[in-house]
ZASE-895476 format. One record per residue (C-alpha): x negated, y, z negated; residue number from 1. Coordinates in steps of 0.1 Angstrom, whole numbers. Last residue first. Example, Ala and Ser with C-alpha at 12.3 -4.5 7.8 and 13.67 -1.06 7.14 Angstrom:
BEGIN
+-------+-------+-------+-----+
|     u |     v |     w | seq |
+-------+-------+-------+-----+
|  -137 |   -11 |   -71 |   2 |
|  -123 |   -45 |   -78 |   1 |
+-------+-------+-------+-----+
This chain:
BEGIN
+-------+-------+-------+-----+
|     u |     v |     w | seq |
+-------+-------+-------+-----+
|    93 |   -49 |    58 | 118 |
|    58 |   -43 |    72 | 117 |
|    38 |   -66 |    80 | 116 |
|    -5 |   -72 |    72 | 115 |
|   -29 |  -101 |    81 | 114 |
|   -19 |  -101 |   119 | 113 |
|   -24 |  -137 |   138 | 112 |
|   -57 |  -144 |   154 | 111 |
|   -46 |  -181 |   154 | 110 |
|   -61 |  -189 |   124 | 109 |
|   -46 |  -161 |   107 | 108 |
|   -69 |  -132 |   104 | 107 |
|   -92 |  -124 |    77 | 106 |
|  -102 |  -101 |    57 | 105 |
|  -117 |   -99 |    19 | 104 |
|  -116 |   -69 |     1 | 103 |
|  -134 |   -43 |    -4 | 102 |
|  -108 |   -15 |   -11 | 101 |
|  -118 |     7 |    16 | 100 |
|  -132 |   -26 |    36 |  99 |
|   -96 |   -41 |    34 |  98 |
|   -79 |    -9 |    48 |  97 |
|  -103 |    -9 |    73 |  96 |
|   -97 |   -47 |    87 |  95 |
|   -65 |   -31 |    92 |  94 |
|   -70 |    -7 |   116 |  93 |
|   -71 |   -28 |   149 |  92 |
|   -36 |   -44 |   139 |  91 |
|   -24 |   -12 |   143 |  90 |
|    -4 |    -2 |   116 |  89 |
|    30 |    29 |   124 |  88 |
|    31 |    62 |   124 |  87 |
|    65 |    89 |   115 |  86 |
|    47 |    93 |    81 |  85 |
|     9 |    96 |   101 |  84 |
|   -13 |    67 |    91 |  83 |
|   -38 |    63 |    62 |  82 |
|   -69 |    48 |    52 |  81 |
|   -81 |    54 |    17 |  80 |
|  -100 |    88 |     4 |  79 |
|   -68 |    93 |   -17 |  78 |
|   -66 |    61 |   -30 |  77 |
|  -106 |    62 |   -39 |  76 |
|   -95 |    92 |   -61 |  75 |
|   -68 |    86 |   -74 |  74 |
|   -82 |    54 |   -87 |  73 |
|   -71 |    17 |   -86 |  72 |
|   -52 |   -11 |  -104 |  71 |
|   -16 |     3 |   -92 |  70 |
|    14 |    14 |  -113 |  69 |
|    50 |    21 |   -95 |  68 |
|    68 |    42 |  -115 |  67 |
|   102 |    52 |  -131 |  66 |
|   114 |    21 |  -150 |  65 |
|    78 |     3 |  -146 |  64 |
|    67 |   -17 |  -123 |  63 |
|    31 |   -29 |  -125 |  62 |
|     2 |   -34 |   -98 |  61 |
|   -23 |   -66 |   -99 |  60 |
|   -29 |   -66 |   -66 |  59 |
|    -8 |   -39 |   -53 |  58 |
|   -36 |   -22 |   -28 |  57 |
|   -30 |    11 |   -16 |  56 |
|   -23 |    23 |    17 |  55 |
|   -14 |    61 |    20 |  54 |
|     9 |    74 |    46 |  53 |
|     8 |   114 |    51 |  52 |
|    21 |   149 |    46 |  51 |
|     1 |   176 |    60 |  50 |
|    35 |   196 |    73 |  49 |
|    49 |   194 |    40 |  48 |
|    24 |   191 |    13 |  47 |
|     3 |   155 |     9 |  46 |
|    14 |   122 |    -1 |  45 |
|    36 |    95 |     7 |  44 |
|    24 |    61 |    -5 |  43 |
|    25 |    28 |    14 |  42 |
|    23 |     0 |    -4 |  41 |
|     0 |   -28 |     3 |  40 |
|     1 |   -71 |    -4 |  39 |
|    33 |   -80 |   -10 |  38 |
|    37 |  -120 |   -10 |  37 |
|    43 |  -138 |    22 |  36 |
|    17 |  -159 |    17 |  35 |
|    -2 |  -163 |    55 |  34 |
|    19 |  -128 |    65 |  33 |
|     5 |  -109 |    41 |  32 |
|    35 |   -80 |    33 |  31 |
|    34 |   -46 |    34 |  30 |
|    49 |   -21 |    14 |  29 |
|    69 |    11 |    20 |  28 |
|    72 |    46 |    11 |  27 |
|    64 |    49 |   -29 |  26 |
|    57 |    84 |   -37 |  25 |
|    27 |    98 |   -45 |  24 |
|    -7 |    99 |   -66 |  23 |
|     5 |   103 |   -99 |  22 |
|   -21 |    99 |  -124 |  21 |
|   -13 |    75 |  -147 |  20 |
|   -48 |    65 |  -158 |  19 |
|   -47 |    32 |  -135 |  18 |
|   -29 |    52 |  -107 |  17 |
|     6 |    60 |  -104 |  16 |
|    31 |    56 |   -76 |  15 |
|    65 |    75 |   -79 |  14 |
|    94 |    58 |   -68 |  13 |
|   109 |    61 |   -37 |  12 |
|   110 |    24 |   -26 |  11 |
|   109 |     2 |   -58 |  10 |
|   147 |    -6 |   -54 |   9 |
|   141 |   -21 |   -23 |   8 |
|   116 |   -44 |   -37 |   7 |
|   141 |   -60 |   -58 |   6 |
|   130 |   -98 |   -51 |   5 |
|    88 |   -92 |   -51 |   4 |
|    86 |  -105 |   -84 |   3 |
|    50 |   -87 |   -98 |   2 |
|    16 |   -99 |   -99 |   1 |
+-------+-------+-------+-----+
């Protein structure tokens, strides 16, 4: 996993999947609120007027000087949950954004949300 200290600087680059296709741009990333390590990236993709907010996983992603590179297809990015670029995570869709990837979910023991944005 990568240091999570410049993640400002991250926002805008291009994302690329594990053959180096690109699949966006780099929006914003969520955080899992029981480790408080990044967890998801948005990515903005799509033509204007269709343009949309792409979760991806970054488990196991690498920065490079002009990309963002994550452990997973174009294609079963693309296919991935999204919301609109002016939209924001409901708590009710993120067990789906687990499932697309299979992953594991799980609230916090109090019910708490798995995923925040920063």
């Amino acid at each position: 996993m990568f240091e999570a200290e410049n993640l400002r600087d991250w926002i805008g680059l291009a994302v690329v999947d594990q053959s180096d296709d690109k699949v966006g741009t780099l929006e914003s990333v969520y955080f899992d609120t029981s480790t408080d390590k990044p967890a998801f990236a948005t990515v903005e993709s799509g033509v204007l007027g269709g343009k949309k907010l792409i979760f991806v996983p970054l488990d196991g992603a690498v920065v490079a000087p002009k990309h963002l590179k994550v452990q997973f297809g174009k294609k079963l990015i693309k296919e991935a949950p999204f919301i609109a670029t002016d939209g924001e995570l409901q708590a009710s869709d993120e067990p789906a954004i687990f499932a697309h990837y299979e992953l594991p979910y799980a609230t916090g023991s109090g019910g708490e949300r798995r995923l925040g944005r920063r």
